[in-house]
C-alpha beads as a LAMMPS data file, in Angstrom:
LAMMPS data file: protein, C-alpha beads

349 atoms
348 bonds

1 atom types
1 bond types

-500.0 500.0 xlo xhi
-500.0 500.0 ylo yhi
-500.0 500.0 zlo zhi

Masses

1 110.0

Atoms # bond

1 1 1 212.193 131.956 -241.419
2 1 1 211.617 131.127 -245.386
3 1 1 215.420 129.559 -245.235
4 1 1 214.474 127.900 -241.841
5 1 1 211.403 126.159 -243.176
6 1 1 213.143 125.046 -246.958
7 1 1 215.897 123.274 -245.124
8 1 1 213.463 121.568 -242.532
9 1 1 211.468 120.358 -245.981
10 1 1 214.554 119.093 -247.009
11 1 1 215.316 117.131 -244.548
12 1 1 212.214 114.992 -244.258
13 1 1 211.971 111.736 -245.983
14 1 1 210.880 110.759 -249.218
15 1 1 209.389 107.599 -249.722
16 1 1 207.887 107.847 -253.138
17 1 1 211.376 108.416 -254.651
18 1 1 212.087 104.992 -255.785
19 1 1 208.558 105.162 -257.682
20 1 1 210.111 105.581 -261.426
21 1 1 206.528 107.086 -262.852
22 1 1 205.134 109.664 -261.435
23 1 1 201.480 109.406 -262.352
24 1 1 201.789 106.287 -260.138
25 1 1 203.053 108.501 -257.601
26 1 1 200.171 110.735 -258.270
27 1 1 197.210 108.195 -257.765
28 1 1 199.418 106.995 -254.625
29 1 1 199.179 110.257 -253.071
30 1 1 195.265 110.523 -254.045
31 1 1 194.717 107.328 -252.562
32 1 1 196.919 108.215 -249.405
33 1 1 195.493 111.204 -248.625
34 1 1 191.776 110.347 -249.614
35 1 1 192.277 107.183 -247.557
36 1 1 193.485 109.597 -244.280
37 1 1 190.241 111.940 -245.005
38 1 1 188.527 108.578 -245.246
39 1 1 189.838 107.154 -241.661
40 1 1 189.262 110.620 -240.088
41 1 1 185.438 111.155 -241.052
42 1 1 184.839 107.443 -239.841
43 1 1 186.017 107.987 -236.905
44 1 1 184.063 110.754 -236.120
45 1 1 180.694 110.003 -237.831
46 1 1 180.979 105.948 -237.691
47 1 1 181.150 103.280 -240.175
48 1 1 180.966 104.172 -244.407
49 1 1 179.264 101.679 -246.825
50 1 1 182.412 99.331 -248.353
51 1 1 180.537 100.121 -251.788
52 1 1 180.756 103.930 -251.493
53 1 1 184.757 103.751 -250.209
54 1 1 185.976 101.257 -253.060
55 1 1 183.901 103.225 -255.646
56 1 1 185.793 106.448 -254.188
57 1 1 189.097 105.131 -254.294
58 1 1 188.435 103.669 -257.601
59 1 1 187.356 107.107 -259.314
60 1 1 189.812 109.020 -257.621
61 1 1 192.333 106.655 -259.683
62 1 1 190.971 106.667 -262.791
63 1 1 190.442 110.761 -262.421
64 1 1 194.342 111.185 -261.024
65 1 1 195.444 108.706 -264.318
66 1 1 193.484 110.823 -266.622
67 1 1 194.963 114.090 -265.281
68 1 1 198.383 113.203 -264.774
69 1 1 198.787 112.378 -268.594
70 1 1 198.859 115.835 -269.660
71 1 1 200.524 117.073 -266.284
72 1 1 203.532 114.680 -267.311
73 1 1 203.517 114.587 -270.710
74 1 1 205.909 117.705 -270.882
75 1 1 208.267 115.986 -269.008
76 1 1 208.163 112.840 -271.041
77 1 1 208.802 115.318 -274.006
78 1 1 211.663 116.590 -272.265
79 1 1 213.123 113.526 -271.766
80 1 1 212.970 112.396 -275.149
81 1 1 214.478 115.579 -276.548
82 1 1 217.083 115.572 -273.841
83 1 1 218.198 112.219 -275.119
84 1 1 217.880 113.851 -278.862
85 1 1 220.158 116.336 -278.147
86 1 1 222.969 113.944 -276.745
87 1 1 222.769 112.715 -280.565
88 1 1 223.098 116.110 -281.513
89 1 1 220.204 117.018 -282.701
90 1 1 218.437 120.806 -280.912
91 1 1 215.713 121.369 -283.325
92 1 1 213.186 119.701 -280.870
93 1 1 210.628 121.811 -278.648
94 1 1 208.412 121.003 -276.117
95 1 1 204.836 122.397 -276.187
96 1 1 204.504 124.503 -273.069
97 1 1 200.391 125.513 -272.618
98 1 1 200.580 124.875 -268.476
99 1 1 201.446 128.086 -266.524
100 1 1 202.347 126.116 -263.536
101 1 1 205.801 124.741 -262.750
102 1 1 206.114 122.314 -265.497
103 1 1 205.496 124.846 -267.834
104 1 1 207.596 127.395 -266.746
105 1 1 210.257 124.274 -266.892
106 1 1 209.235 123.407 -270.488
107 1 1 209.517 127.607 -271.619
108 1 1 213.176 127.355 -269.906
109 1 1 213.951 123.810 -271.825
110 1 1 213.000 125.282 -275.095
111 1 1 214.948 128.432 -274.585
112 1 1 217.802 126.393 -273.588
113 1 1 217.782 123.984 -276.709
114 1 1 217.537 127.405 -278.912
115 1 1 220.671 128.829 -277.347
116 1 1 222.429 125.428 -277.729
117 1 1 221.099 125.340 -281.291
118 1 1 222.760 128.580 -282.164
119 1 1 225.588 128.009 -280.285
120 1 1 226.296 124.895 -282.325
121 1 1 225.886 126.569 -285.495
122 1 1 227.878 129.601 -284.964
123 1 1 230.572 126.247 -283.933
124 1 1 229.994 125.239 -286.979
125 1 1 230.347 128.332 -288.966
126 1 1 233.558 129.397 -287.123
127 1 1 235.480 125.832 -288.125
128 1 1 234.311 126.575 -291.572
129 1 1 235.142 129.735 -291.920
130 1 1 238.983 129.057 -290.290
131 1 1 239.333 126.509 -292.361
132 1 1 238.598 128.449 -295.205
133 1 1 240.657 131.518 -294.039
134 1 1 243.504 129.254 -293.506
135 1 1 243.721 127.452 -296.616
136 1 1 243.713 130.870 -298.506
137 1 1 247.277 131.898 -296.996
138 1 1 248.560 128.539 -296.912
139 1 1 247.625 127.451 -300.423
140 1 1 249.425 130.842 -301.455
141 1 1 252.673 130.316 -299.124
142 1 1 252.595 126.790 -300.754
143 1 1 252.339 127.550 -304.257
144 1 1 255.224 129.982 -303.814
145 1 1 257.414 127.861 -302.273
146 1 1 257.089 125.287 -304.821
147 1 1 258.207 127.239 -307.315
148 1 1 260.784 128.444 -305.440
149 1 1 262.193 124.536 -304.715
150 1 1 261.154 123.544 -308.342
151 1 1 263.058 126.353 -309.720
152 1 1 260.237 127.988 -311.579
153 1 1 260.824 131.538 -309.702
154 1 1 263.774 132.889 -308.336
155 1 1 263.759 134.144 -304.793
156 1 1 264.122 137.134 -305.830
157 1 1 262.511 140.286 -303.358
158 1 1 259.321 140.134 -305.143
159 1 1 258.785 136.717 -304.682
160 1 1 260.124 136.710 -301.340
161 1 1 257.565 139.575 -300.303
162 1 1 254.555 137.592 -301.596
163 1 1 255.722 134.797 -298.795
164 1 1 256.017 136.810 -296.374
165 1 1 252.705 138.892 -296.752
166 1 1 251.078 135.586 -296.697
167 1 1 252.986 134.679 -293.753
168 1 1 252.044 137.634 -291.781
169 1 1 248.267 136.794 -292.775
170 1 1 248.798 133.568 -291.402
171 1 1 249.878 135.062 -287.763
172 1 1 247.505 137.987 -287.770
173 1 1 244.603 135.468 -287.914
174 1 1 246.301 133.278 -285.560
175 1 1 246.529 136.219 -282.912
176 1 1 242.796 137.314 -283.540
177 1 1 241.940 133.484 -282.527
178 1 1 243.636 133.827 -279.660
179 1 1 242.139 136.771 -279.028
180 1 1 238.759 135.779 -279.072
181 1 1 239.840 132.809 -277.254
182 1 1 240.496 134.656 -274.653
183 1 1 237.239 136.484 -274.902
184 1 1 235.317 133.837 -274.694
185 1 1 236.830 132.355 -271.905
186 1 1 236.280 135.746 -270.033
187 1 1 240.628 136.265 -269.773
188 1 1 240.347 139.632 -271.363
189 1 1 242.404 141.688 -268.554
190 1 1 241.971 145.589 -268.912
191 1 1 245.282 147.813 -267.830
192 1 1 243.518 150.830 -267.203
193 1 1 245.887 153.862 -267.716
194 1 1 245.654 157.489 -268.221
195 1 1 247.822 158.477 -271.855
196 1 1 247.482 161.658 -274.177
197 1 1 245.176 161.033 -276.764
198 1 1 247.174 162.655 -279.608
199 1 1 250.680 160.684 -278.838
200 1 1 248.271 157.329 -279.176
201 1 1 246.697 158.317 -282.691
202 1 1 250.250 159.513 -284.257
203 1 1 251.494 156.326 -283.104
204 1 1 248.994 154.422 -284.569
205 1 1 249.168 156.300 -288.021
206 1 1 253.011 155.830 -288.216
207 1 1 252.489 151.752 -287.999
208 1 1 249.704 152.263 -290.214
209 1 1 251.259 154.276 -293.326
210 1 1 254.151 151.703 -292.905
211 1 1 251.670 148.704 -293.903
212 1 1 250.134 151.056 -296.658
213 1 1 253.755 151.928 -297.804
214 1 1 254.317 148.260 -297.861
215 1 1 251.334 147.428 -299.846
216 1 1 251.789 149.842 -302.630
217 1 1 248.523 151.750 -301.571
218 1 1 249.949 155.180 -301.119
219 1 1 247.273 155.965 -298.815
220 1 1 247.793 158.929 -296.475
221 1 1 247.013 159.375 -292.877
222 1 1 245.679 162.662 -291.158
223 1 1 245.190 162.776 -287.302
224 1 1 243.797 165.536 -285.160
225 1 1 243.112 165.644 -281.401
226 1 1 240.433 168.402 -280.168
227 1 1 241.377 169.982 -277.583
228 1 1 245.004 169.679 -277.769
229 1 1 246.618 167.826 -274.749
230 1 1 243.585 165.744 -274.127
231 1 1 244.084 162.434 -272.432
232 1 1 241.857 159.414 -271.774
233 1 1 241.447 156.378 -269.120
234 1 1 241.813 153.062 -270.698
235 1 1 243.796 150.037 -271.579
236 1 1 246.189 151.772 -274.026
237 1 1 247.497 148.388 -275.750
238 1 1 244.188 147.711 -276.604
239 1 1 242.451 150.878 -277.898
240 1 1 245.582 151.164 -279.874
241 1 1 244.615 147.435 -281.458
242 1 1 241.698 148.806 -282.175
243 1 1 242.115 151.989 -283.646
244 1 1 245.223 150.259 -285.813
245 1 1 242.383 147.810 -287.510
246 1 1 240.323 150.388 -288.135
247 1 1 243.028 152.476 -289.682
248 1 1 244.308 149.550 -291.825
249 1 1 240.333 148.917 -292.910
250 1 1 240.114 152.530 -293.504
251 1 1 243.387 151.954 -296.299
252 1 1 242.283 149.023 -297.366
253 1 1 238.735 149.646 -298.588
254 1 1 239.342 153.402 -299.586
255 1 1 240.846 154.609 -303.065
256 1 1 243.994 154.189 -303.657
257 1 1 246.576 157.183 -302.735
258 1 1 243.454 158.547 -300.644
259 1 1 243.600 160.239 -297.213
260 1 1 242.181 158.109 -293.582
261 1 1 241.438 160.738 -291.085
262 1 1 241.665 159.506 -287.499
263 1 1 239.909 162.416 -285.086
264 1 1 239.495 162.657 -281.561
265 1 1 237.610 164.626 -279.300
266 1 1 236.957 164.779 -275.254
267 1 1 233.728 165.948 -274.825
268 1 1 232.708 165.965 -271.306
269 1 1 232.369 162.444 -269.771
270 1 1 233.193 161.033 -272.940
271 1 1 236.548 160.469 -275.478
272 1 1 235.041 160.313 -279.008
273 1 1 237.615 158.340 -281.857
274 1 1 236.316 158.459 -284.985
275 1 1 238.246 156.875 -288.594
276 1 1 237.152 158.788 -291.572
277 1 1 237.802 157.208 -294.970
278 1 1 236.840 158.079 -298.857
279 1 1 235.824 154.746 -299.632
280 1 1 232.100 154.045 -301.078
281 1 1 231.144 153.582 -297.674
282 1 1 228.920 150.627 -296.082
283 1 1 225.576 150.167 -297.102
284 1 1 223.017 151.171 -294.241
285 1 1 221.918 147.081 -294.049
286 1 1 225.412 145.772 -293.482
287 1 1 226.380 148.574 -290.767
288 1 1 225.842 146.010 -287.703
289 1 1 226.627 142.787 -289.404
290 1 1 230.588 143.811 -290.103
291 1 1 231.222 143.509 -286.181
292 1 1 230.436 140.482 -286.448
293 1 1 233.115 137.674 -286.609
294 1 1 234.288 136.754 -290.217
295 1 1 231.645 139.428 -291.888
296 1 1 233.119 142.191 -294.036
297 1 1 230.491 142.745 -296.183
298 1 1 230.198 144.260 -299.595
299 1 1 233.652 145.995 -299.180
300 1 1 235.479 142.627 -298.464
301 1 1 238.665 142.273 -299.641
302 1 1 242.519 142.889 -299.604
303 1 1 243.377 139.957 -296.974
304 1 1 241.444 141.068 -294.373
305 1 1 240.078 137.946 -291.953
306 1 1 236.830 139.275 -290.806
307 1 1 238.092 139.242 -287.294
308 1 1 239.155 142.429 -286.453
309 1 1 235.924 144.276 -285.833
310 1 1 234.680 141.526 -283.914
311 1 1 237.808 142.077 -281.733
312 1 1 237.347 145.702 -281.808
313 1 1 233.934 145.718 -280.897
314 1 1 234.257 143.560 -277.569
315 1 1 237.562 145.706 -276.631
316 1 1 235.185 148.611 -276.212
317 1 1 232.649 147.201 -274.809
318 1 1 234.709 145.701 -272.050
319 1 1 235.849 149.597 -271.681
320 1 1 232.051 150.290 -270.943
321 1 1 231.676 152.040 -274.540
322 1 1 230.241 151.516 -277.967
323 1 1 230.951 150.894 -281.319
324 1 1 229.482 151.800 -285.103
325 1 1 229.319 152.472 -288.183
326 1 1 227.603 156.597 -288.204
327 1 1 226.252 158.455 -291.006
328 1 1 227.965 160.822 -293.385
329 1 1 229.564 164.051 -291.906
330 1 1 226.426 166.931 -292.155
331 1 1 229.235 169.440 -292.447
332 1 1 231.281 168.004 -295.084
333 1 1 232.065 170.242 -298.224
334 1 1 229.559 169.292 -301.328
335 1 1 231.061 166.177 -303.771
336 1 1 233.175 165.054 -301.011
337 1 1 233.243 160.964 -300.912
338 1 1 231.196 160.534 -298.102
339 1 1 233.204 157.122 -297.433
340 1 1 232.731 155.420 -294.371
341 1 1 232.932 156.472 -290.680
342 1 1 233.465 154.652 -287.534
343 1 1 233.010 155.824 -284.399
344 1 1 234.188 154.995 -280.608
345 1 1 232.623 156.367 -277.786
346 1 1 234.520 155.675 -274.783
347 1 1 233.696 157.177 -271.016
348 1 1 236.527 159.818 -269.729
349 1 1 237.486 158.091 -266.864

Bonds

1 1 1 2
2 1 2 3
3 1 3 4
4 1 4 5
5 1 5 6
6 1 6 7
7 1 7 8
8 1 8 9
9 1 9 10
10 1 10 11
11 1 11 12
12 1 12 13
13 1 13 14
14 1 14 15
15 1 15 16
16 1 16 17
17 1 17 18
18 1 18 19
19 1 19 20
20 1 20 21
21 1 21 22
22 1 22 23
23 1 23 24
24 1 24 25
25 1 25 26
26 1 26 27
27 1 27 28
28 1 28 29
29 1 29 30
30 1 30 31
31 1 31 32
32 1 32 33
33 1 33 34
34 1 34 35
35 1 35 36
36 1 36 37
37 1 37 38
38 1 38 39
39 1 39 40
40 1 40 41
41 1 41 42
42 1 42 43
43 1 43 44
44 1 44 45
45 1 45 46
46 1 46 47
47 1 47 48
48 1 48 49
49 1 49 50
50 1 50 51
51 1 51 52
52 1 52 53
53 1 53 54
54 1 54 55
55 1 55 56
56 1 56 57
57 1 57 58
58 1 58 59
59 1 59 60
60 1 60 61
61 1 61 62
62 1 62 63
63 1 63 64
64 1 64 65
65 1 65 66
66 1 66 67
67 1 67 68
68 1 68 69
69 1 69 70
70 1 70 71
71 1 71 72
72 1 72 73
73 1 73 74
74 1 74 75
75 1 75 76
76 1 76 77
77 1 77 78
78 1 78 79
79 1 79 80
80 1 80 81
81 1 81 82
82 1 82 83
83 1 83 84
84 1 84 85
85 1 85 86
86 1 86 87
87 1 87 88
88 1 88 89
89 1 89 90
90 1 90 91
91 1 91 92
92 1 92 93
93 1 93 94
94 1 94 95
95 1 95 96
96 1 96 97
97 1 97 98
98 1 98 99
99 1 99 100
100 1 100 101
101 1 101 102
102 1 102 103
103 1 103 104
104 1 104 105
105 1 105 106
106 1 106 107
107 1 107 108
108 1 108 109
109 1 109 110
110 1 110 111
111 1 111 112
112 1 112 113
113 1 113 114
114 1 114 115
115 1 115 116
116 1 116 117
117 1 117 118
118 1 118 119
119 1 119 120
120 1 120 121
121 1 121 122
122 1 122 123
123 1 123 124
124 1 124 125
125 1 125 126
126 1 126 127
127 1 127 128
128 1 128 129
129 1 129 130
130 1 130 131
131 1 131 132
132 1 132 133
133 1 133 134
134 1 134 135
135 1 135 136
136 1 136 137
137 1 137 138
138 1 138 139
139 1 139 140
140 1 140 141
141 1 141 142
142 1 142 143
143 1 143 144
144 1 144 145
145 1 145 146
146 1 146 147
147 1 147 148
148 1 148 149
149 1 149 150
150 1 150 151
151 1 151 152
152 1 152 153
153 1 153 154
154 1 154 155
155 1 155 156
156 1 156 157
157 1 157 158
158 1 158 159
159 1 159 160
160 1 160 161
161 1 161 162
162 1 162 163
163 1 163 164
164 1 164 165
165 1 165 166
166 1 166 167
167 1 167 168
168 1 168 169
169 1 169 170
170 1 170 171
171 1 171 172
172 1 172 173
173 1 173 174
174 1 174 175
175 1 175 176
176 1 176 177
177 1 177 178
178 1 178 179
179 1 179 180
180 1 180 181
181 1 181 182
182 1 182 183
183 1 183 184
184 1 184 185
185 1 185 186
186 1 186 187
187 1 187 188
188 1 188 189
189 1 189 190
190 1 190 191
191 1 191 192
192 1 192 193
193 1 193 194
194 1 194 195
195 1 195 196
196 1 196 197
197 1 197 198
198 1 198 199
199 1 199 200
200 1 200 201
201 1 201 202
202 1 202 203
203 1 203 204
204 1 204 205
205 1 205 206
206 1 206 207
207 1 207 208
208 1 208 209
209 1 209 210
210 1 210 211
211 1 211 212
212 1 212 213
213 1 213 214
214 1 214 215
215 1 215 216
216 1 216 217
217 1 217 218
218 1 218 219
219 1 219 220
220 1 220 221
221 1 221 222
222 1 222 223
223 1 223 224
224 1 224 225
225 1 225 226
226 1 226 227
227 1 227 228
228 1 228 229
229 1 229 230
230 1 230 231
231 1 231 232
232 1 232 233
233 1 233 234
234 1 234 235
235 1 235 236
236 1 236 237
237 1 237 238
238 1 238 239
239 1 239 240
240 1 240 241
241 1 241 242
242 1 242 243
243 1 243 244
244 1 244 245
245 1 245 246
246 1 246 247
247 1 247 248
248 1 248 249
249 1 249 250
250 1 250 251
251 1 251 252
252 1 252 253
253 1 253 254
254 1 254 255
255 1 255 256
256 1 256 257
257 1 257 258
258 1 258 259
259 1 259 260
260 1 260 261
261 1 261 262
262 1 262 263
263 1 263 264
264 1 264 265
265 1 265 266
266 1 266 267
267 1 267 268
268 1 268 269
269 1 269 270
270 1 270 271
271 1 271 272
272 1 272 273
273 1 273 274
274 1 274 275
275 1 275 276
276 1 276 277
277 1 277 278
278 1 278 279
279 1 279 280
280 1 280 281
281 1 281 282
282 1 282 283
283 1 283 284
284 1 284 285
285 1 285 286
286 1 286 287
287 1 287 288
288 1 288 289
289 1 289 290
290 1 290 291
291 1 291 292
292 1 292 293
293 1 293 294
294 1 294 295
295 1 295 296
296 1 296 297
297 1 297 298
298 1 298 299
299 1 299 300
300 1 300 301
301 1 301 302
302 1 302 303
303 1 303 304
304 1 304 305
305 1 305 306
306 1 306 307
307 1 307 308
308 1 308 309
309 1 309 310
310 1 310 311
311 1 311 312
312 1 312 313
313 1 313 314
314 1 314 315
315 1 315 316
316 1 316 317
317 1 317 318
318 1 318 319
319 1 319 320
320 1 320 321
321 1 321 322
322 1 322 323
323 1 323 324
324 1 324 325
325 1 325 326
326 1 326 327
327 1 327 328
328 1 328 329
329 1 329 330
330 1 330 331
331 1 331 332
332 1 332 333
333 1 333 334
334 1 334 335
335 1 335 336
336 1 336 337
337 1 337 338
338 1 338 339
339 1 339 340
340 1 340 341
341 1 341 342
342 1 342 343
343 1 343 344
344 1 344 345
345 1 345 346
346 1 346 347
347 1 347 348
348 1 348 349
């Protein structure tokens, strides 16, 4: 019946719409329907004094002009910051006191200029900070190249490594922007599979200690799956992106010729991965701000881009789990680093 009535109300005509002010449109329906109460009560009780009908229609004007102002200035607000934010410019609100429609329409304008606000200046943050993450590599690859044409180096297999590294910098950040490309846009497919837990985290250690090996680091990699045989149900490519960043973080910001641990555990309805390092660990403040994209914090450092959390983060969550930086181990033996651990909790199925 509700649907029945809103489409009969939309079909019948509007008259006033041509009417480009709508406290005009106010006093005209005043006047309208004031001058229909004003036909119907002479008809039944006889003729009304002209004095006492113009002075009627004449205060019901003034009355309508002097309400409408603050019914419409909102709306004349919103129009002007509307045409403010075409410029570019979203630091404009509109004060919202009514609790009728217009207000509820000026709350939902100011929310939306806030969200357009920050969404411009996390734009601008993420060209600055690709800019800047680019230049690093390419100012490097440059530099070595130019010696290399110049004849100031030899390209020898020192030289030649230092170009490469930097060229491998370049198309790791390159994939993470894709990735979060894709993100954004929402064209994140999952290929859910089941896999054994245990074959994943060797896997991922092996390409790991190669990029330690390869960096000099001599960092060693431990990996233990509780209990043994244990499988989970997820996109396999992905988890193993992200438990491969968190490995290579995990060698990165720990001592040199330390140990990563990478542990996992089934636990009911849940798979538990957790990366253990002996690094000085992230300070309690900075625990939620490295998932975001291009923070590392305090430990940054070694090449990374400040992508890969960010990645990591919305893998999981697409895989209906979480994410985080936990406390140090309760059961660890005394003057132990505590270092830093990360876990993902991910449901079983």
């Amino acid at each position: 019946m509700k649907v029945f009535l809103g489409k009969l109300v939309d079909l019948l005509p509007r008259p006033l719409d041509p009417i480009r002010s709508i406290k005009l449109k106010l006093a005209i329906l005043l006047v309208v329907s004031g001058g229909s109460a004003l036909t119907f009560f002479t008809y039944q009780i006889g003729w009304i004094p002209p004095r006492t009908t113009i002075a009627a229609v004449v205060l019901a004007l003034v009355t309508s002009q002097i309400l409408a102002h603050g019914m419409t200035r909102p709306l004349r607000e919103m129009t002007t910051a509307a045409r403010a934010m075409a410029k570019g410019d979203y630091t404009r609100r509109i004060r919202a006191t009514a609790r009728d429609e217009v207000g509820e329409l000026a709350h939902a304008f100011n929310q939306m200029a806030a969200d357009l606000d920050a969404a411009d200046q996390q734009r601008r943050e993420l060209i600055a900070n690709v800019s800047h993450e680019l230049r690093t590599p390419i100012t490097a690859l440059n530099g070595v190249l130019e010696n290399l044409v110049d004849g100031v180096a030899e390209p020898d297999p020192a030289t030649l490594k230092t170009a490469l590294q930097q060229t491998e910098r370049l198309s790791r950040l390159v994939t993470e922007l894709l990735d979060l490309s894709k993100i954004d846009a929402g064209t994140f497919p999952l290929a859910i599979e089941e896999f054994d837990l245990a074959e994943l985290l060797a896997d991922v250690a092996a390409e790991a200690g190669v990029m330690a090996t390869a960096t000099g680091r001599g960092v060693r990699f431990a990996v233990d799956v509780t209990p043994p045989g244990a499988t989970a149900v997820a996109d396999r490519g992905r988890l193993y992106q992200v438990v491969v960043n968190l490995l290579e973080n995990a060698a990165r910001h720990g001592p040199a010729g330390g140990e990563v641990r990478a542990y996992a555990e089934k636990r009911g309805d849940e798979v538990l991965i957790e990366v253990r390092d002996q690094g000085p660990g992230i300070p309690v403040e900075e625990r939620d701000r490295v998932f975001e994209r291009f923070t590392r914090g305090e430990r940054a450092g070694g090449g990374g881009t400040g992508l890969g959390l960010a990645i990591a983060r919305w893998v999981v969550d697409l895989h209906g789990g979480t994410i985080g930086v936990v406390g140090p181990d309760p059961a660890a033996p005394p003057g132990e680093p505590e270092g830093c651990r990360i876990r993902v909790t991910l449901p079983a199925s």
